[in-house]
ZALUMMI-901090 format. One record per residue: residue number from 1; chain; z, y, x of N, C-alpha, C in turn. Coordinates in nm, 3 decimals, m for minus. Layout:
{NUM, 'A', {Z, Y, X}, {Z, Y, X}, {Z, Y, X}}
...
END
This chain:
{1, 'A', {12.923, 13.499, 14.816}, {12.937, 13.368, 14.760}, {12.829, 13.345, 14.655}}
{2, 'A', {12.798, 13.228, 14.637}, {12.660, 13.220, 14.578}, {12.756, 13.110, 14.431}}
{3, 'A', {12.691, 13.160, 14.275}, {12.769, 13.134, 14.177}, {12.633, 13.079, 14.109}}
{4, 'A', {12.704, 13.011, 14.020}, {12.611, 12.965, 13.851}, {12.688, 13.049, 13.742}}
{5, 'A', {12.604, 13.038, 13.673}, {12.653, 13.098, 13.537}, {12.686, 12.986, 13.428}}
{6, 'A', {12.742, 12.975, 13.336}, {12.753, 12.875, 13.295}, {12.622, 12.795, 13.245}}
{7, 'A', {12.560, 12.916, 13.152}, {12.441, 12.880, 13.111}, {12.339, 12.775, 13.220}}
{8, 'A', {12.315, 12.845, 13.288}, {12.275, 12.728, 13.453}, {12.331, 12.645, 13.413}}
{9, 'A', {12.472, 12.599, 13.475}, {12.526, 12.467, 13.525}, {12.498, 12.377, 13.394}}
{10, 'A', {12.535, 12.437, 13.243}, {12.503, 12.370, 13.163}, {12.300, 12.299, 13.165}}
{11, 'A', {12.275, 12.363, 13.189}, {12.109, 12.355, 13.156}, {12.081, 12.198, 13.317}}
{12, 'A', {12.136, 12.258, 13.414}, {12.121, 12.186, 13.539}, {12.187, 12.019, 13.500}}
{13, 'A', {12.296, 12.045, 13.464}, {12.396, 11.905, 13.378}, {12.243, 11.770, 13.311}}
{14, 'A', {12.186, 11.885, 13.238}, {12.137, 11.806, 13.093}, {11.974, 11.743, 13.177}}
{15, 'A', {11.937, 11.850, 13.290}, {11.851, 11.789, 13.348}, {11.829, 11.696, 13.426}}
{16, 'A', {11.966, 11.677, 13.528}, {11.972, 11.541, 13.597}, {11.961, 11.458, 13.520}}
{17, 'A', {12.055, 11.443, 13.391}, {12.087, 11.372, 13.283}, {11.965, 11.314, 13.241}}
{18, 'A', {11.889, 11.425, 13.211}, {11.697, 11.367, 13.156}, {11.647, 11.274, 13.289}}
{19, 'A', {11.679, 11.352, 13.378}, {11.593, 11.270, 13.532}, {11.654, 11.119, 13.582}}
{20, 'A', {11.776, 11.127, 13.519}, {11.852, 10.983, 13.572}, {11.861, 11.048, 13.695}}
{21, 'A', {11.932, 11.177, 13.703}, {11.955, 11.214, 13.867}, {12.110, 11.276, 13.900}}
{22, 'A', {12.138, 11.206, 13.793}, {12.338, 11.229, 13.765}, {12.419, 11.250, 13.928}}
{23, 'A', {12.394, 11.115, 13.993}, {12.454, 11.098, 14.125}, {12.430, 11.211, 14.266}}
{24, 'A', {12.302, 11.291, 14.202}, {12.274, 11.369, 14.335}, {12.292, 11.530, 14.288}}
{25, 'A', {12.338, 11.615, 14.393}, {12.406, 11.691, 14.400}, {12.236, 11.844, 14.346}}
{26, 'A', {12.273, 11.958, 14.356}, {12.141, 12.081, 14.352}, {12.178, 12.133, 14.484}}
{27, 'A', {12.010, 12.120, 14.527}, {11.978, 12.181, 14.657}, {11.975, 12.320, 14.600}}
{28, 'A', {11.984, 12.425, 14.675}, {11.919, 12.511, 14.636}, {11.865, 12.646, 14.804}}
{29, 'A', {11.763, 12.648, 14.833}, {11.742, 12.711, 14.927}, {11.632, 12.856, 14.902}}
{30, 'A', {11.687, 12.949, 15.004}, {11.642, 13.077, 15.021}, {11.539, 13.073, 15.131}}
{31, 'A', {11.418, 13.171, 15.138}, {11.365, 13.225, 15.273}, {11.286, 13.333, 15.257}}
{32, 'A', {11.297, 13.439, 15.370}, {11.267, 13.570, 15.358}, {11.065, 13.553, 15.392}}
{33, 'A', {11.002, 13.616, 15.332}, {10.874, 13.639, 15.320}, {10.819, 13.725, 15.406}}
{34, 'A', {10.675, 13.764, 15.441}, {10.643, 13.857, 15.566}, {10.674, 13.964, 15.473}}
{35, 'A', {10.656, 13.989, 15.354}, {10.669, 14.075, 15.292}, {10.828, 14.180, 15.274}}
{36, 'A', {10.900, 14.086, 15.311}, {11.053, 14.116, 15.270}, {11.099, 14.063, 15.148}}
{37, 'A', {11.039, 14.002, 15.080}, {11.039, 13.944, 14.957}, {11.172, 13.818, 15.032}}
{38, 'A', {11.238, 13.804, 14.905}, {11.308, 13.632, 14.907}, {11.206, 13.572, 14.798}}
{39, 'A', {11.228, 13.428, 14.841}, {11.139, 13.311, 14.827}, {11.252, 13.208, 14.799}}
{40, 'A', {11.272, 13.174, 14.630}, {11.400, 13.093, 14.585}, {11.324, 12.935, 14.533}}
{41, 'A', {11.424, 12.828, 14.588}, {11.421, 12.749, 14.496}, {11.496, 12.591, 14.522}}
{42, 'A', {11.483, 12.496, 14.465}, {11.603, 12.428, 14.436}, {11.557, 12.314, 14.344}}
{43, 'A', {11.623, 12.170, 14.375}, {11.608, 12.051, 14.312}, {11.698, 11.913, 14.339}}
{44, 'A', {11.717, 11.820, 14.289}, {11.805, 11.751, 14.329}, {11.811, 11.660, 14.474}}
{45, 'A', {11.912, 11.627, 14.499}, {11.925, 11.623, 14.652}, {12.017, 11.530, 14.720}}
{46, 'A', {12.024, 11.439, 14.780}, {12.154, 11.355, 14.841}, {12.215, 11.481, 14.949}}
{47, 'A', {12.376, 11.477, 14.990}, {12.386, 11.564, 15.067}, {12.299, 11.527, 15.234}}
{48, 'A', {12.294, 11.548, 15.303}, {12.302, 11.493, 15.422}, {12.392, 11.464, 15.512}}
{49, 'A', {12.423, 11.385, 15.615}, {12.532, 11.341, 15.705}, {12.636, 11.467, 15.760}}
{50, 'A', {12.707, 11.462, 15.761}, {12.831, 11.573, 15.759}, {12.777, 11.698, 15.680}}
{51, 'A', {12.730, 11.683, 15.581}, {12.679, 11.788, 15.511}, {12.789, 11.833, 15.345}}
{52, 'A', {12.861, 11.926, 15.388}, {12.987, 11.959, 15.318}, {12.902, 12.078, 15.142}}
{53, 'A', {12.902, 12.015, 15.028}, {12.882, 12.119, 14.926}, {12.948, 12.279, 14.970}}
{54, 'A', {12.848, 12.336, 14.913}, {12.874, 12.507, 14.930}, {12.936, 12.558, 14.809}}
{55, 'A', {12.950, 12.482, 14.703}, {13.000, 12.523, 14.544}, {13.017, 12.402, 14.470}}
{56, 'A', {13.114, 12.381, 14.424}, {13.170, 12.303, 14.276}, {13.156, 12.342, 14.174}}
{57, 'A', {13.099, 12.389, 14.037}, {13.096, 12.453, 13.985}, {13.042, 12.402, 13.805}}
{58, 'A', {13.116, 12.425, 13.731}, {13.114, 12.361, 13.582}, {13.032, 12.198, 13.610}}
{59, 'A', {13.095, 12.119, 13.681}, {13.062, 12.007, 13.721}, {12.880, 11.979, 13.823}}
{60, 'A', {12.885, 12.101, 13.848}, {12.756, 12.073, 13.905}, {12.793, 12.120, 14.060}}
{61, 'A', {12.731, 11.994, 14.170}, {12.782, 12.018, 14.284}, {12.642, 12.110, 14.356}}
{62, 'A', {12.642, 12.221, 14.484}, {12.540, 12.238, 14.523}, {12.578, 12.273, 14.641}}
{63, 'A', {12.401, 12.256, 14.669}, {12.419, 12.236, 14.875}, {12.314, 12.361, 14.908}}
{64, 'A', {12.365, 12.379, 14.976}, {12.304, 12.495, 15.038}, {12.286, 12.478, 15.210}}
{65, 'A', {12.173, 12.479, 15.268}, {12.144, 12.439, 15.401}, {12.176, 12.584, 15.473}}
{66, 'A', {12.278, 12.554, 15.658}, {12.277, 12.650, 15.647}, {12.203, 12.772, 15.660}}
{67, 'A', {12.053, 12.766, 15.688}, {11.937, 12.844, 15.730}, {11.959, 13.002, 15.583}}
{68, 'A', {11.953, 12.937, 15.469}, {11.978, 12.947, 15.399}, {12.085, 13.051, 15.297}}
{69, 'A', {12.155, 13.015, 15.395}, {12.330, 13.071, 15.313}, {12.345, 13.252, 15.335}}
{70, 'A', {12.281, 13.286, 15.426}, {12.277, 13.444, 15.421}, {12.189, 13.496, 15.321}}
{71, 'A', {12.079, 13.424, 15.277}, {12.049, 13.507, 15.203}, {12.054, 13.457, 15.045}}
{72, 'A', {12.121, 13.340, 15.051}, {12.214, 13.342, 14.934}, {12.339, 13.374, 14.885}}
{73, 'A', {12.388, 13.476, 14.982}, {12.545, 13.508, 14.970}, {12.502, 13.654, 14.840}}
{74, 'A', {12.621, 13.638, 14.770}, {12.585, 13.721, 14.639}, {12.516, 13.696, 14.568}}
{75, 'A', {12.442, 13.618, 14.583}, {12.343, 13.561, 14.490}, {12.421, 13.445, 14.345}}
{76, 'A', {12.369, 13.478, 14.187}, {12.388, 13.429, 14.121}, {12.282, 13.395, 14.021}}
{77, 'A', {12.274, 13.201, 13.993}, {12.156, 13.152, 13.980}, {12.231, 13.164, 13.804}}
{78, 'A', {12.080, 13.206, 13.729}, {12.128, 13.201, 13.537}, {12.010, 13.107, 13.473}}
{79, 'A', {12.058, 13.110, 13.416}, {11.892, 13.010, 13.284}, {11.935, 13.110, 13.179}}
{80, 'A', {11.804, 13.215, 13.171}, {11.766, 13.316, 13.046}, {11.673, 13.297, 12.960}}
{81, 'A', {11.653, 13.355, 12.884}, {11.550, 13.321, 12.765}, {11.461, 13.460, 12.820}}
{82, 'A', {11.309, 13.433, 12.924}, {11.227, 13.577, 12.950}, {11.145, 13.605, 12.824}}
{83, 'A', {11.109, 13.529, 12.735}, {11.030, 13.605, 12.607}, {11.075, 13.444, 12.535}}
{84, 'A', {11.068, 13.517, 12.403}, {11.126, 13.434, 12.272}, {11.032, 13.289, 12.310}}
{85, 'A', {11.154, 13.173, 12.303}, {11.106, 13.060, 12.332}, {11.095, 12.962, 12.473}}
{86, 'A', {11.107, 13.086, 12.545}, {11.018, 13.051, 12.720}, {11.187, 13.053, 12.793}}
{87, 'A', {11.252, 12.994, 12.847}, {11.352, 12.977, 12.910}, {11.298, 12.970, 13.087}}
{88, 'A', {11.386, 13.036, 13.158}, {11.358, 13.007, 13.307}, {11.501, 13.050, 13.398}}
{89, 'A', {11.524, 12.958, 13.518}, {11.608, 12.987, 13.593}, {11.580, 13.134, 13.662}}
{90, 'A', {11.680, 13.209, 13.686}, {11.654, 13.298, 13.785}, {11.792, 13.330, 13.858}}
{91, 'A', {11.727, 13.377, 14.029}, {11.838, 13.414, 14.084}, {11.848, 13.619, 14.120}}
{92, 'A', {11.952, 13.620, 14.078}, {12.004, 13.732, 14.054}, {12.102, 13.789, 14.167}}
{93, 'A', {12.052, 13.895, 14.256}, {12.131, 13.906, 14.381}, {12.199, 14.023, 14.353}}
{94, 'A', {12.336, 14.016, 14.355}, {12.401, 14.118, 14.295}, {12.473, 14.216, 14.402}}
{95, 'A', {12.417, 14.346, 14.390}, {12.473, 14.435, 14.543}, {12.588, 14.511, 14.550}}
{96, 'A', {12.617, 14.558, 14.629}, {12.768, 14.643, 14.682}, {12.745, 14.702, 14.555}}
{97, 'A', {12.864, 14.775, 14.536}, {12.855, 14.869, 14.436}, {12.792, 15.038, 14.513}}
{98, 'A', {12.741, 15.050, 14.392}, {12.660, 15.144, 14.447}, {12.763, 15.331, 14.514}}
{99, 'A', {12.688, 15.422, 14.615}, {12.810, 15.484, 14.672}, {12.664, 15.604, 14.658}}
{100, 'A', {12.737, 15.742, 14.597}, {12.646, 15.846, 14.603}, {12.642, 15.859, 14.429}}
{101, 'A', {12.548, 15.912, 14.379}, {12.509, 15.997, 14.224}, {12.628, 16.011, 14.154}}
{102, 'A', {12.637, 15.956, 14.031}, {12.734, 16.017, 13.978}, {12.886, 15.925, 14.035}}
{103, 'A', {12.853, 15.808, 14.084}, {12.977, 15.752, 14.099}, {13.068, 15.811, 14.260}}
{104, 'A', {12.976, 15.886, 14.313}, {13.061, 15.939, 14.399}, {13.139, 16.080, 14.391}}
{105, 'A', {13.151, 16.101, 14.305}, {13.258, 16.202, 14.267}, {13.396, 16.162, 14.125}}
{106, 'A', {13.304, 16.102, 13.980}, {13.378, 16.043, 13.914}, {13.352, 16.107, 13.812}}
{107, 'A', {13.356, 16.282, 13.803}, {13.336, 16.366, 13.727}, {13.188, 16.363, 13.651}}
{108, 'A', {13.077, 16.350, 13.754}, {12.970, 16.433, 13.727}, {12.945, 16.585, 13.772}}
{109, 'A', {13.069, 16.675, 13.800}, {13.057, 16.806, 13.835}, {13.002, 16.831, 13.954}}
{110, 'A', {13.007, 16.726, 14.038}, {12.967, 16.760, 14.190}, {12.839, 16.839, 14.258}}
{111, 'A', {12.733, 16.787, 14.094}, {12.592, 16.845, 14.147}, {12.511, 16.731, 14.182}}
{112, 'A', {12.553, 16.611, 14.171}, {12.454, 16.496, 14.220}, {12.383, 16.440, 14.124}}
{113, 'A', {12.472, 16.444, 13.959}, {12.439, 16.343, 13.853}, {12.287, 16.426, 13.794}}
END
């Protein structure tokens, strides 16, 4: 499932707000690179014709096409501060929990940690 953080939805809110773009919903789309890399990004958007929102979320609606939606599943979009002053969206793909080193025993004794 693909989430905002609050920080996002708040930051996303104040920008339609600046754009006069209140009425339209956040696109937001994924695509995989030759590299293996993902390739993120996102802006405001009318839905399209039978085109159902993928998230409701601290009042911000978003669409996600479905080309898209696999490789935004787990994925969670934040607005951070990357160096004092400089604010930027980022999406943050958050994985299984991890299986093997120290968490696969509990102890540490096993010999893996």
């Amino acid at each position: 499932m693909f989430t905002l953080t609050p920080t996002a939805a708040e930051r996303i809110r104040q920008a339609a707000v600046e754009g006069g773009m209140e009425a339209l919903a956040l696109r937001v789309a994924a695509r995989r690179e030759h590299d293996g890399s993902i390739s993120y990004g996102m802006g405001f958007d009318e839905p399209g014709e039978g085109e159902r929102p993928a998230l409701l979320s601290d009042g911000v609606t978003v669409l996600i096409a479905p080309p898209s939606q696999p490789l935004l599943q787990n994925t969670e979009l934040d607005f951070v501060e990357m160096e004092p002053g400089q604010f930027s969206f980022v999406f943050v793909p958050r994985s299984a929990p991890k299986r093997g080193g120290c968490d696969s025993c509990g102890s540490g004794g096993c010999g893996t940690c």
